[in-house]
N, C-alpha and C positions, 0 to 999 in steps of 0.2 A: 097363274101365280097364286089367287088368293085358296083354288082349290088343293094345290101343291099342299099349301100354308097349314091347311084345315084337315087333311089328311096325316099330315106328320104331328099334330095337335093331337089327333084323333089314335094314332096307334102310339104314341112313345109312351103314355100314362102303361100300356102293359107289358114293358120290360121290368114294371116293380112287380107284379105280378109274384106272389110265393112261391117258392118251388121251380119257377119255371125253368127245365133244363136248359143247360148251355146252348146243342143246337138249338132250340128252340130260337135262343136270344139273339143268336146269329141270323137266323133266317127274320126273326123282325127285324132286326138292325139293318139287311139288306133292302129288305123293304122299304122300310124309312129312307133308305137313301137314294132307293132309285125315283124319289120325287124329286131329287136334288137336280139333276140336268133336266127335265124339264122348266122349273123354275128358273135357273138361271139361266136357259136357251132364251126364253121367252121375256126374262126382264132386258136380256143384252140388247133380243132384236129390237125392243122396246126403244133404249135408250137413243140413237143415232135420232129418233122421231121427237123426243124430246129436249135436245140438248142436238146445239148444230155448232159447226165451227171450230174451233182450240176450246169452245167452251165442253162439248165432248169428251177429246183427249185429257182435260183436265179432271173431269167428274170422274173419269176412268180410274186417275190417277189416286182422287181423292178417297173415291169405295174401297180402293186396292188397302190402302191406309188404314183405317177405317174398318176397314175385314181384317187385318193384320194384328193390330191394336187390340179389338175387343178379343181375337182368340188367346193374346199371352194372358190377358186381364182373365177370362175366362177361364185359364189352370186356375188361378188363384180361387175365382167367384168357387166357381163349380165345387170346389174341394170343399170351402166352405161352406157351400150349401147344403152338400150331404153331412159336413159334420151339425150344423144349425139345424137341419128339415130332416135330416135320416134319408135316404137312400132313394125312398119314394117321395118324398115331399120336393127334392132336389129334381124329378122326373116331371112330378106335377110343374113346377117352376117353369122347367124347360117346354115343357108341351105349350104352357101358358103365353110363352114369347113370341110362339108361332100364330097364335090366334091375334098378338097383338100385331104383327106383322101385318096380318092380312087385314087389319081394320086398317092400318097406315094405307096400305094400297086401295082399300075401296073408298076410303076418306080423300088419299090425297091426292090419287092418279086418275087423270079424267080418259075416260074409254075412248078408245079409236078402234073405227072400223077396220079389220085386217086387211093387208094388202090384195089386193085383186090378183085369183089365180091364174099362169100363165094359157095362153089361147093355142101355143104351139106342141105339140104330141110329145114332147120330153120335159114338159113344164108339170108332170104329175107321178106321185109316188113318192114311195118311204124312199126313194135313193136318190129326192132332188137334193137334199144336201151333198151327199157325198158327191153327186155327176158333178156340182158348183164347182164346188172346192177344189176337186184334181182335174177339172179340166181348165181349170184358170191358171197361168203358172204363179204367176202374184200369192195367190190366194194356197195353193201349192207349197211354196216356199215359206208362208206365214205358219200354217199348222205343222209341218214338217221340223221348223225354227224349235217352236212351242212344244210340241210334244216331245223331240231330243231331248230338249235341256232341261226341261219340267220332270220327266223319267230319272236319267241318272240323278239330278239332284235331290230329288226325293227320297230314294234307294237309302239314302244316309237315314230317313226320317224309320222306317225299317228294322234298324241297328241303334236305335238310341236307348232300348236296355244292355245288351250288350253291350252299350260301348259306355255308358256310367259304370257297369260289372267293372270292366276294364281297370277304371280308374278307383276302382277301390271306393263308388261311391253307390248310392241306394235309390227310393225313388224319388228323393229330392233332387240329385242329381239329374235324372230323368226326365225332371219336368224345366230344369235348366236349361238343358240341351236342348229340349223341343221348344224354348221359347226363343232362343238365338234366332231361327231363320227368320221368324216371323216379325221380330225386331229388326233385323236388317232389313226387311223387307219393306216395312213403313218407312226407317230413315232413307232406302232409295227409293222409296215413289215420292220424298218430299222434294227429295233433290232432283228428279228426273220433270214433277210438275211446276214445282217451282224456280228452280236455279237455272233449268238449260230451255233456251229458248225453242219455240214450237219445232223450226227446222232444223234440230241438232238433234231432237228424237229419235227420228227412224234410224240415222246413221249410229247410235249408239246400239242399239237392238243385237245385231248379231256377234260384237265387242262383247256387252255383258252377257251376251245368250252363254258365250263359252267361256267366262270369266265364273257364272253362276256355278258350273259345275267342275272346271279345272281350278279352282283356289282348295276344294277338296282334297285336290290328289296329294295335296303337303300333308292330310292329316297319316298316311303309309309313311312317313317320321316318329309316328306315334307323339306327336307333341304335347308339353304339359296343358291340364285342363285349361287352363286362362288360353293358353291360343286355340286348343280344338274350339272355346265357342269363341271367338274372334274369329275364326273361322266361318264357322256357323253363322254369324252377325254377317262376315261379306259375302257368302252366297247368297244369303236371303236379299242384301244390299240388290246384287248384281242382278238377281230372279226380278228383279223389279222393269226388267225389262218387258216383261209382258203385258204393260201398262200403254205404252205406247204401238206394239205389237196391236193388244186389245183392238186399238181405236182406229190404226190402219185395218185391220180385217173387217171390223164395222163399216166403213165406210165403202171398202171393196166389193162387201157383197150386194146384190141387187135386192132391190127392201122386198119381193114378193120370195123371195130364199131364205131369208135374213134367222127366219126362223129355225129350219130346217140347218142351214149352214153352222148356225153356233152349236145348234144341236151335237152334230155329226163331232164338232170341234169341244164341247165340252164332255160327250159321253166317250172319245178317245181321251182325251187327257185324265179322267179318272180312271180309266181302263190300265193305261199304262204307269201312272203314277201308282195304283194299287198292286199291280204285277210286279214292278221294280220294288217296292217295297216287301213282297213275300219274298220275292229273291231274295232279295238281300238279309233279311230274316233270317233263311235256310244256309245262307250263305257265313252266317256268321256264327252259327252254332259248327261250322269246322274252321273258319279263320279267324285271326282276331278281327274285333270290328273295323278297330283304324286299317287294319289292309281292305277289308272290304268295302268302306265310304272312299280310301283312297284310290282303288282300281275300278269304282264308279264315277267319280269325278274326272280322273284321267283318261275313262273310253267316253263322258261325256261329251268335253270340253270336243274330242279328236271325231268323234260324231256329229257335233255342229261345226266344226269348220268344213269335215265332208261335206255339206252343205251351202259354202261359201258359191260352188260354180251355178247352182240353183237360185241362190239370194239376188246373188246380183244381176241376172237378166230379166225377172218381174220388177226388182223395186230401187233400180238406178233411177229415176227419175219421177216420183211420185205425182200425182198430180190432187192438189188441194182440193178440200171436200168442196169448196162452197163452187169450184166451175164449175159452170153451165153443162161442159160434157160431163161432168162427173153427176151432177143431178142429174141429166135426161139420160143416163146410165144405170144410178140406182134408184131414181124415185120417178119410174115410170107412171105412176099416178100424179097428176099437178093436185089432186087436193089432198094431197097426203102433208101434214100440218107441223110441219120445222117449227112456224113462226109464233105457236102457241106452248112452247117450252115455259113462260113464264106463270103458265096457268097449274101449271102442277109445282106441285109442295114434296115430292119426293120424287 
């Protein structure tokens, strides 16, 4: 994590760079981001070791928030800060956040030894995540859920200049629209952590999986701006399923995978979210946008339910993190340390 941190510190100061061509900026851009799923592979596998029980599924809820929050506030900072710092000073800023990042993590996060790797001939390799994850059905049916509804719902995010174009508005419009989902998306991780109790979670999961991207399919009515982002506001709402989602697949997977597993599940999910988004793109330089986000949402929503006869034969019956079978399942190591959650500050 903290070398992730120190790496994207290290390369964004030279997208201000003068001159520097367009490819150019795209192939650093890339770069910078391919630190992005290891970092977040490695804080997730992190987290189940620090945080045990509904305390967990809640912390899950709370970053979801929290991630949501600072990226609307973020249009706002950001814009400002290239107009205050100029373009480069706004770069330096950001480089700067990331260094403070990684001092949070070496400050607040006390080091654990990795999990002990597996003794049996298929416990090694770049394809222990993937062999986890589809050969488990549970674990199958979780990323399967997740990456559906996360794809088409995104696809919208793709079409948010063309579809301000549309409404006859510019790039303030633009950054209106792109802050809807994200605002829904805090108000449902508040409701989903705080209002519905711990065993009401999973049952909602595949409800809003396909509510996320079938409340879309209204915007192919072309509706006035005030409901396309009311709109906007309940997909993000309903995306907040992947909160609870998160914290079932954490505890599913066995902690010497744990790493490998989110991996596999964090580098698919940008994969596909960034594809549905070019499509969608291309797609709407020949239709209007609202048919485009609406014929996304409606083959979403009809894409996660295909998935209902999958869902329900792993996770009719879940069983709590804290049993006994469920630790001597995933925390094959007995000193692997749950009960020191209180010692770390992040």
């Amino acid at each position: 994590m903290i070398a992730c941190d120190c790496g994207r510190a290290a390369l964004i100061p030279l997208a201000a760079l003068p001159d520097l061509p367009a490819p150019a900026l795209v192939v650093l851009l890339f770069v910078v981001n391919l630190m992005r799923p290891p970092f977040v592979a490695a804080r997730a596998a992190l987290m189940p070791d620090v945080l045990d029980g509904d305390r967990y599924a809640v912390a899950n809820g709370v970053d979801n928030i929290c991630a949501q929050v600072v990226q609307v506030v973020g249009f706002a900072v950001g814009g400002s800060l290239v107009a205050l710092l100029s373009l480069r000073g706004a770069l330096l800023v950001d480089a700067g956040t990331f260094l403070v990042s990684a001092l949070l993590i070496g400050i607040g996060v006390r080091s654990r030894p990795a999990p002990r790797p597996s003794s049996s001939p298929t416990g090694h390799g770049r394809a222990d995540g993937l062999r986890v994850i589809f050969a488990d059905s549970r674990l199958r049916s979780y990323v399967l859920v997740l990456w559906t509804a996360s794809a088409f719902t995104y696809a919208a995010e793709g079409s948010m200049a063309p579809l301000a174009r549309q409404y006859g508005g510019g790039a303030g419009t633009v950054g209106l629209l792109l802050s809807a989902a994200p605002l829904g998306m805090s108000l449902g991780g508040v409701a989903l952590t705080r209002l519905c109790a711990p065993a009401a979670r999973p049952r909602l999961i595949l409800p809003l999986a396909a509510m996320s991207a079938g409340v879309l399919a209204l915007t192919w009515l072309v509706p006035p701006l005030w409901m396309m982002l009311l709109l906007l506001v309940l997909a993000g709402a309903a995306s907040a399923f992947a909160i609870p989602l998160n914290a079932l697949f954490g505890r599913a997977v066995p902690t010497r995978y744990r790493g490998h597993a989110f991996g596999v599940a964090i580098t698919g999910l940008s994969g596909l979210q960034g594809t549905a988004m070019v499509l969608a793109g291309l797609a709407a330089d020949r239709w209007p946008a609202t048919t485009v986000i609406g014929f996304s949402g409606l083959s979403g929503a009809v894409a996660v339910l295909a998935l209902v006869p999958l869902w329900r034969r792993p996770a009719h019956a879940p069983v709590p993190f804290e049993s006994p079978a469920v630790q001597a399942r995933t925390t094959p190591n007995a000193d692997t340390p749950t009960a020191a959650a209180g010692r770390d500050r992040r």
